[in-house]
C-alpha positions in Angstrom: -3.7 57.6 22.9 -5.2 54.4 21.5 -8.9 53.9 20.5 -10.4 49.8 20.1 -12.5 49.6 17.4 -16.3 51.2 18.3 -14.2 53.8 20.5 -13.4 57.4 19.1 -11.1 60.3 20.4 -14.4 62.6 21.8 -15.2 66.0 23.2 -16.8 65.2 26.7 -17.6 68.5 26.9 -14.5 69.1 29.3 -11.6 67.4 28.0 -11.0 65.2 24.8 -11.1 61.5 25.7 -11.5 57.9 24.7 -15.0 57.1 24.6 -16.9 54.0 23.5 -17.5 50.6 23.6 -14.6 48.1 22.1 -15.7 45.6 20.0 -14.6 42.0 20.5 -11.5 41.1 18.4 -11.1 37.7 16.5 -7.8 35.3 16.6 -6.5 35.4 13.5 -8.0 38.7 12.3 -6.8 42.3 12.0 -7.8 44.5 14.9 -7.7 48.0 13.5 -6.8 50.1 16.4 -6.4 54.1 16.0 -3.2 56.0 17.7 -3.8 59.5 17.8 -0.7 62.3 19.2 -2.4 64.6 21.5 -0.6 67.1 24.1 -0.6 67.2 28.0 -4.5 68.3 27.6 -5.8 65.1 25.1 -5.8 67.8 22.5 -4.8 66.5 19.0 -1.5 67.2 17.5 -0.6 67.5 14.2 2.5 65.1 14.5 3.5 63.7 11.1 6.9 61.8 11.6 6.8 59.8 15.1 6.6 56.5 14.3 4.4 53.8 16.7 3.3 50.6 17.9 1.3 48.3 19.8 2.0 45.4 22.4 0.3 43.0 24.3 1.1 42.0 27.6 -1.8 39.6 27.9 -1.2 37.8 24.4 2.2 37.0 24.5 2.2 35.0 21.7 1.2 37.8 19.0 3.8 39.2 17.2 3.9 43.1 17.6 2.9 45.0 14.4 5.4 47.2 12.6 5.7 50.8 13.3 3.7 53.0 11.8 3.9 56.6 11.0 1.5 58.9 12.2 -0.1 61.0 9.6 -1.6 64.6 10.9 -1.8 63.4 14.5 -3.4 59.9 13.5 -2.1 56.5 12.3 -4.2 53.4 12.5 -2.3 50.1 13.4 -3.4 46.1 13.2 -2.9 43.8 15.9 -3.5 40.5 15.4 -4.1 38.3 18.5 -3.1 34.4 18.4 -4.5 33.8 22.3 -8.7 34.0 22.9 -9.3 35.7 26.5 -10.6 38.3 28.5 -9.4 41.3 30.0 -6.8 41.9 27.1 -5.4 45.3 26.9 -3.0 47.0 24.1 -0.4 49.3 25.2 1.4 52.3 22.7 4.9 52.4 22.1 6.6 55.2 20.3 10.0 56.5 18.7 9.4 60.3 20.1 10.0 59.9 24.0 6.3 60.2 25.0 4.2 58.8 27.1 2.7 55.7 26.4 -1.3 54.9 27.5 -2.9 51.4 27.6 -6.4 51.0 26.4 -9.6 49.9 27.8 -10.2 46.0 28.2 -11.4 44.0 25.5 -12.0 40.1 24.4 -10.2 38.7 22.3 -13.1 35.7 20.2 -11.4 32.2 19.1 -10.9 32.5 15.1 -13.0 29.9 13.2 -12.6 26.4 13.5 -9.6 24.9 11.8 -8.4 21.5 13.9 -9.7 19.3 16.3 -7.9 18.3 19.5 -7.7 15.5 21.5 -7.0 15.2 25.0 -5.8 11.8 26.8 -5.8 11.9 30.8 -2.8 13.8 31.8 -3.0 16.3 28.9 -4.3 19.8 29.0 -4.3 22.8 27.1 -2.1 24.8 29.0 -1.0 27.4 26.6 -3.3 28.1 23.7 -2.7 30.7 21.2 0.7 28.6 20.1 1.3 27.3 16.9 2.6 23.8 17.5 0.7 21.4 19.7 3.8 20.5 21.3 4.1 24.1 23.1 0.2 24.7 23.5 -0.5 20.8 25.3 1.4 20.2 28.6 1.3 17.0 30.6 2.0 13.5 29.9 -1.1 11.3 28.8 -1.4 9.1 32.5 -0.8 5.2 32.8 -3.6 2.9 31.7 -5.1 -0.4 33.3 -5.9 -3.0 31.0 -10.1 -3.8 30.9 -10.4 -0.4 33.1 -12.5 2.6 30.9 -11.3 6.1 30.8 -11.9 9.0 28.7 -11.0 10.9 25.9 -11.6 14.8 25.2 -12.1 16.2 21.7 -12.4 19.7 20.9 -12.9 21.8 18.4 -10.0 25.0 18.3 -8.6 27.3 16.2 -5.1 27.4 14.3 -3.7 28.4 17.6 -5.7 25.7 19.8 -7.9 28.0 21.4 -11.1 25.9 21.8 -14.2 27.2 20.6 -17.7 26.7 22.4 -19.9 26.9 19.2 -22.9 24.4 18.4 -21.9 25.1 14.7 -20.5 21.4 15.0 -22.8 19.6 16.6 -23.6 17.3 13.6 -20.0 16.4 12.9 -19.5 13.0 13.6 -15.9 12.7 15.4 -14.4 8.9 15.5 -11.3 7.2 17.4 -8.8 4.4 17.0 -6.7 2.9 19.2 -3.2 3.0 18.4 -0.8 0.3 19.0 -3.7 -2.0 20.7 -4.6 -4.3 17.7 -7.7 -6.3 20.1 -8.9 -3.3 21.8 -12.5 -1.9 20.2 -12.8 1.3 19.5 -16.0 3.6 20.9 -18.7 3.9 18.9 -18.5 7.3 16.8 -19.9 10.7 18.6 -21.1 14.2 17.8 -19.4 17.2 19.2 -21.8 19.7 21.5 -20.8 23.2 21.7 -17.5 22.0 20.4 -16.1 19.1 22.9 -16.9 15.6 22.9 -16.0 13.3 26.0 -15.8 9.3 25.0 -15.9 7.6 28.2 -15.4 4.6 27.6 -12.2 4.1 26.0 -10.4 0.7 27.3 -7.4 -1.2 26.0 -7.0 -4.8 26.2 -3.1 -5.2 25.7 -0.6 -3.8 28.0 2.3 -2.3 26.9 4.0 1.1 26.3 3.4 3.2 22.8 -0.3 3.4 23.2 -2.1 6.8 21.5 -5.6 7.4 20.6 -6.1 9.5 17.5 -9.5 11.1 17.0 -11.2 11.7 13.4 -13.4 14.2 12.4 -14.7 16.5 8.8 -14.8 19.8 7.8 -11.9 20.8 9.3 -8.4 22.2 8.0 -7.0 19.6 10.1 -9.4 16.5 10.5 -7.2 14.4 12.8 -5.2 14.8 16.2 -3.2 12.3 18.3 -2.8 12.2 21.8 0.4 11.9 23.2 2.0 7.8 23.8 0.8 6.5 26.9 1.5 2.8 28.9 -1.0 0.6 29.4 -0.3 -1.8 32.7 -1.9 -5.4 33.0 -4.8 -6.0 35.6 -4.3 -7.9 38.8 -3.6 -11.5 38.1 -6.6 -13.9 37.6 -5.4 -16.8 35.4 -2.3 -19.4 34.3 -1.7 -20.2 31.1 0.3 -23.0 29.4 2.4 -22.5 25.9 3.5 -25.7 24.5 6.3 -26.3 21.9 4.5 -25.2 18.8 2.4 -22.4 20.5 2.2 -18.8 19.8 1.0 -16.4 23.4 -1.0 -13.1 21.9 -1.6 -11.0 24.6 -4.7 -9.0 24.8 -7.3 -11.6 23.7 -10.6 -12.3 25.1 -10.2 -16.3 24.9 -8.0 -18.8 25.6 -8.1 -20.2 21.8 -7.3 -16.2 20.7 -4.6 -16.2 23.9 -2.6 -19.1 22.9 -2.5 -20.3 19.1 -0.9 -22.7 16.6 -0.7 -26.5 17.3 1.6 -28.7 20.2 4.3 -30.5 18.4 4.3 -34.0 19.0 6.5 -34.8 21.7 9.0 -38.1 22.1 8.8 -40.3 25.4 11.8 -39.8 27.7 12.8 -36.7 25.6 12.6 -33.3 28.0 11.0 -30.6 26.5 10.2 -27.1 28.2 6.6 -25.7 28.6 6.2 -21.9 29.9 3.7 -20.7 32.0 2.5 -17.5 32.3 0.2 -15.5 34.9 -2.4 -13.4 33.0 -5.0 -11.1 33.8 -8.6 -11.2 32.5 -7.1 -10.1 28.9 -4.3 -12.4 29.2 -1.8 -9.9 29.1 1.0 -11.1 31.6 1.3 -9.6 34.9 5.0 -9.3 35.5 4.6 -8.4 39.3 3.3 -12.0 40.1 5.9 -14.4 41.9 3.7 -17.3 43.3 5.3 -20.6 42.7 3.6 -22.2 40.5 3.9 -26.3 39.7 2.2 -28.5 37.0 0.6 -31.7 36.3 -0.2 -33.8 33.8 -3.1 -36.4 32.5 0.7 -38.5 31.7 0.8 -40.9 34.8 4.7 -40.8 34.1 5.1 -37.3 33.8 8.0 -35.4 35.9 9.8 -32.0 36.1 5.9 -30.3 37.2 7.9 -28.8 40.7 7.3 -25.7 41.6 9.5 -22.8 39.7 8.8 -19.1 41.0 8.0 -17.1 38.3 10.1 -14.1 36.9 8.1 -11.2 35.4 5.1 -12.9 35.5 6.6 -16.2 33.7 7.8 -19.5 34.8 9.4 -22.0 32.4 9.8 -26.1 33.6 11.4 -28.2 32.3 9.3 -31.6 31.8 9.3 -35.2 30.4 6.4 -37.1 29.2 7.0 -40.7 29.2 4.3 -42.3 28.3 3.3 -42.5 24.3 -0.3 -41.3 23.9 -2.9 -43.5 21.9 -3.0 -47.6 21.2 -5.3 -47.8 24.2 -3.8 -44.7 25.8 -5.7 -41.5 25.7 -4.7 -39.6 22.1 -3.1 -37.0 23.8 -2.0 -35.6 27.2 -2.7 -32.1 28.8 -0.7 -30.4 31.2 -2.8 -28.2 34.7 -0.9 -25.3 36.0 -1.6 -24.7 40.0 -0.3 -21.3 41.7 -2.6 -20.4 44.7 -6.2 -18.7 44.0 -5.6 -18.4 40.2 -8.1 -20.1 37.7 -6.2 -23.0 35.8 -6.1 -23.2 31.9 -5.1 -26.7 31.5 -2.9 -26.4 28.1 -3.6 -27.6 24.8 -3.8 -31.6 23.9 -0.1 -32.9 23.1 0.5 -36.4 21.6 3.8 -38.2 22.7 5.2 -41.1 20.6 7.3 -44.0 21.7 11.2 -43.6 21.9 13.5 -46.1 20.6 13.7 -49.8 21.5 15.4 -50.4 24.1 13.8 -54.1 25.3 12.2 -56.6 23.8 8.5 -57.9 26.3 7.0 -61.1 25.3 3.0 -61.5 25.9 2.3 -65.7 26.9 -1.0 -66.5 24.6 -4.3 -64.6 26.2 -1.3 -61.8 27.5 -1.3 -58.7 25.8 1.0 -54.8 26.1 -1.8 -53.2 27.8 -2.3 -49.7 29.0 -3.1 -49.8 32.7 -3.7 -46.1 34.0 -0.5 -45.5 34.5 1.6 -47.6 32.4 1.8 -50.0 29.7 2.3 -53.8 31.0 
């Protein structure tokens, strides 16, 4: 027979029994739980050499204790529980062919805090009382949409990652970065309640795969926890944008001047040169799933090679030739307008062109001059 601590082996006044109240055990503590050898009528035997044990079939993930020797009909045994619950029971085991009893029910408490634990969408704790968080967090943290908020869980657990509703925390401060997302901005700080947190209004701004969240707190063993890597897919398209020769594209930006950087190279008159165009979404991250032709123009009256070009993953790349040299009368630079059905147009940045080689020689009568027109110089 097995008594839980606050039970004892009792006289009922008709029979010997387990009597009591079980205390609560702790994760991570010993559970001092006393065998006693009794025969067919619960009376107590004097058995000095049968050796015994304990196992739990609701804590599977605590180790079963040693044998242990009874001693004058009594032995008392540890079991120390890794999983926080309900409902538990212990069951003997024993070297002597007898019969084996179960005990009452009992809970099993959370040990103290020691980590925190953060949860993306798609992540739950499946299996706590584990020692890694790869076995005790199941799921796959869920796709993100660019500029769209979601939210993080934080919790405060045990070494095993059984969470622990306490308001012992509730003046820890617990912060978050955003891994892999260099533009997004993280939430402002929070302090658990009871032990959980919820920041709702987490958002990237840059698409792309290898995203994690990682949330900071104090006063724990282990201050830190990363979610698993998650994707992050661009919003519907909204914009074009125009990357010269010269220009750098940053995804993820707020502006155009933080979207597209560095300067235009100057540019030669008759030369081609190519220009890439890109379909963005409100981040000006590229939406790879738009294939609307798209065609250009340009504040160069002799500009050609603007036809449309459907664009692959999100992207379309002309072509073009500029043929007429910006500045002595002419504007000091050209700008090219990208046009692809009910998308706003980013005309690109300013480019200057310069005159090509000689290749005639124009003679201007006196009161003639080489004049720009508006769409040539004559």
């Amino acid at each position: 027979l097995a008594a839980l601590p606050g039970q004892s082996l009792t006289y009922t006044g008709s029979l010997r029994s387990i009597t009591g109240t079980a205390t609560s055990a702790t994760v991570g503590s010993n559970y001092a739980v006393a065998l006693y050898s009794v025969d067919q009528w619960n009376n107590q035997t004097s058995d000095s050499s049968t050796q015994v044990s304990l196992t739990s079939g609701s804590d599977t993930y605590a180790s079963a204790p040693s044998n242990a020797t009874m001693s004058s009909g009594t032995v008392s045994v540890n079991f120390n529980h890794r999983k926080a619950g309900s409902g538990f029971t212990l069951t003997t085991t024993n070297t002597g062919s007898f019969t084996n009893s179960s005990t009452s029910t009992y809970v099993a408490n959370p040990g103290s805090a020691y980590r925190i634990l953060a949860l993306a969408p798609g992540e739950t704790i499946a299996n706590p009382g584990s020692s890694t968080r790869a076995a005790a967090v199941t799921g796959s943290a869920s796709t993100q949409t660019a500029g769209t908020n979601f939210t993080l869980n934080v919790y405060v657990a045990d070494q095993y990652f059984n969470t622990i509703s306490s308001s012992s925390h509730d003046s820890t401060s617990v912060s978050v970065s955003m891994d892999g997302d260099t533009t997004a901005t993280a939430p402002s700080a929070l302090n658990f309640t009871n032990g959980a947190v919820a920041f709702t209004a987490v958002r990237n701004k840059t698409s792309g795969s290898g995203m994690s969240l990682t949330a900071t707190s104090t006063g724990f063993t282990v201050n830190s926890d990363t979610t698993g890597s998650y994707t992050v897919n661009s919003a519907a398209a909204s914009q074009l944008i125009v990357v010269l020769p010269g220009e750098s594209y940053r995804p993820g930006q707020v502006t155009l001047g933080a979207a597209v950087t560095g300067a235009a190279t100057s540019r030669t008159a008759g030369s081609s040169f190519t220009v890439t165009v890109r379909a963005v979404d409100p981040y000006f991250n590229t939406v790879s799933s738009y294939a609307t032709g798209i065609t250009l123009t340009s504040t160069d009256p002799q500009f050609s090679g603007g036809s449309s070009v459907v664009p692959s993953s999100g992207v379309a790349t002309f072509t073009v030739t500029s043929n007429t040299s910006s500045g002595s009368g002419a504007p000091a630079a050209w700008r090219i307008t990208p046009t692809s059905g009910s998308l706003a147009a980013n005309d690109s940045n300013p480019y200057s062109v310069q005159a090509a080689s000689t290749s005639k020689i124009l003679a201007a009568l006196p009161g003639q001059s080489l004049t720009y027109t508006g769409s040539l110089r004559s």
